[in-house]
N, C-alpha and C positions, 0 to 999 in steps of 0.2 A: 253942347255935344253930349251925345247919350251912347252908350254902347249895348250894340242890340244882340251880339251874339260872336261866340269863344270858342275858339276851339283847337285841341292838339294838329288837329288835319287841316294847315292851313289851303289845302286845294276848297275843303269844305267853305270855308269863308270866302276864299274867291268864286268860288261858284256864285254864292249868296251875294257877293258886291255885284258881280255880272247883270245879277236878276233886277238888281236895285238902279245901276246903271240904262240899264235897257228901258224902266220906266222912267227916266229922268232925275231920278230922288239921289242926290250928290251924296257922297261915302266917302269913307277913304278905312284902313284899314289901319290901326294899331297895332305894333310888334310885329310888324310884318315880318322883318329880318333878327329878331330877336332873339329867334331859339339857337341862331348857326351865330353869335355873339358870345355864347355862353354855354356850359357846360351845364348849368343847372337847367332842369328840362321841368318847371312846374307851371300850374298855370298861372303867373304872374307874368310869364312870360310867352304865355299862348296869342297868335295873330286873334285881334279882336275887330270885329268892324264895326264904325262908329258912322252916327247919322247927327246932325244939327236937330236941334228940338224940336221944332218947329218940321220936320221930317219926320220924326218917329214913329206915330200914327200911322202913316200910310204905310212907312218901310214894314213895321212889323203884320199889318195888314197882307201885304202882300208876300212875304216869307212865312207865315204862319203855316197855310198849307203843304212848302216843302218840309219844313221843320215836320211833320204832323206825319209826313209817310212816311217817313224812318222811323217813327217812336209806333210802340203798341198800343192800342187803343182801351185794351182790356191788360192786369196785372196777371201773370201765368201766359199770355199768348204768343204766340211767336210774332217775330218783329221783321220787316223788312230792312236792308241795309242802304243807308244814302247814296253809298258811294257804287256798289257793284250790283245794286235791283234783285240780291238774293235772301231767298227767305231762308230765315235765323230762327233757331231753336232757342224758348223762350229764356231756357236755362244760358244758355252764352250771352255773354257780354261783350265777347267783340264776333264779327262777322267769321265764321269760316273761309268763307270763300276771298278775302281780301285783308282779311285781320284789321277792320275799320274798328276802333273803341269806342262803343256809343256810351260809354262812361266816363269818357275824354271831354265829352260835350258840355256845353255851359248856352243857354239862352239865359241873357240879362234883362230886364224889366225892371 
């Protein structure tokens, strides 16, 4: 089992299981119910989704490009946001328009 990718927003992750789902590539999703368990809110206990090894290749393959249009391309630029498709002033770290934390974010390799 390998875990491909973390995160406080766990809709984020289900999206990303969705994706993985839909191409046939089996998943399942660590911490899913972990953060409403506990009062402590860190990432040890952020929903992570997890692929069999022999999957990971293709999973992160095929997540790469969503991961890739939320982040900036250039350091200074402005960023799109995953979650609400609005452009972000390079200077913020979470989204205006939906308060998404792209500094909440974790892809694992």
């Amino acid at each position: 089992m390998r875990e491909i990718f973390g995160s406080r927003d766990g809709s984020m992750v289900g999206h990303y299981q969705s994706i993985l789902e839909e191409a046939s590539i089996p998943c399942f999703i660590r911490n899913e119910h972990a953060a409403s368990l506990s009062e402590l809110q860190g990432p040890a206990f952020y929903p992570v989704l997890c692929v069999d090894d022999e999957f990971y290749d293709a999973a992160m393959a095929l997540l790469q490009p969503y991961y890739e249009a939320g982040r900036s391309k250039e350091p200074g630029s402005d960023w799109i946001c995953p979650q609400c498709r609005e452009t972000v002033p390079s200077s913020f770290d979470s989204c205006w328009n939906c308060q998404y934390d792209q500094s909440e974010e974790t892809v694992l390799v």
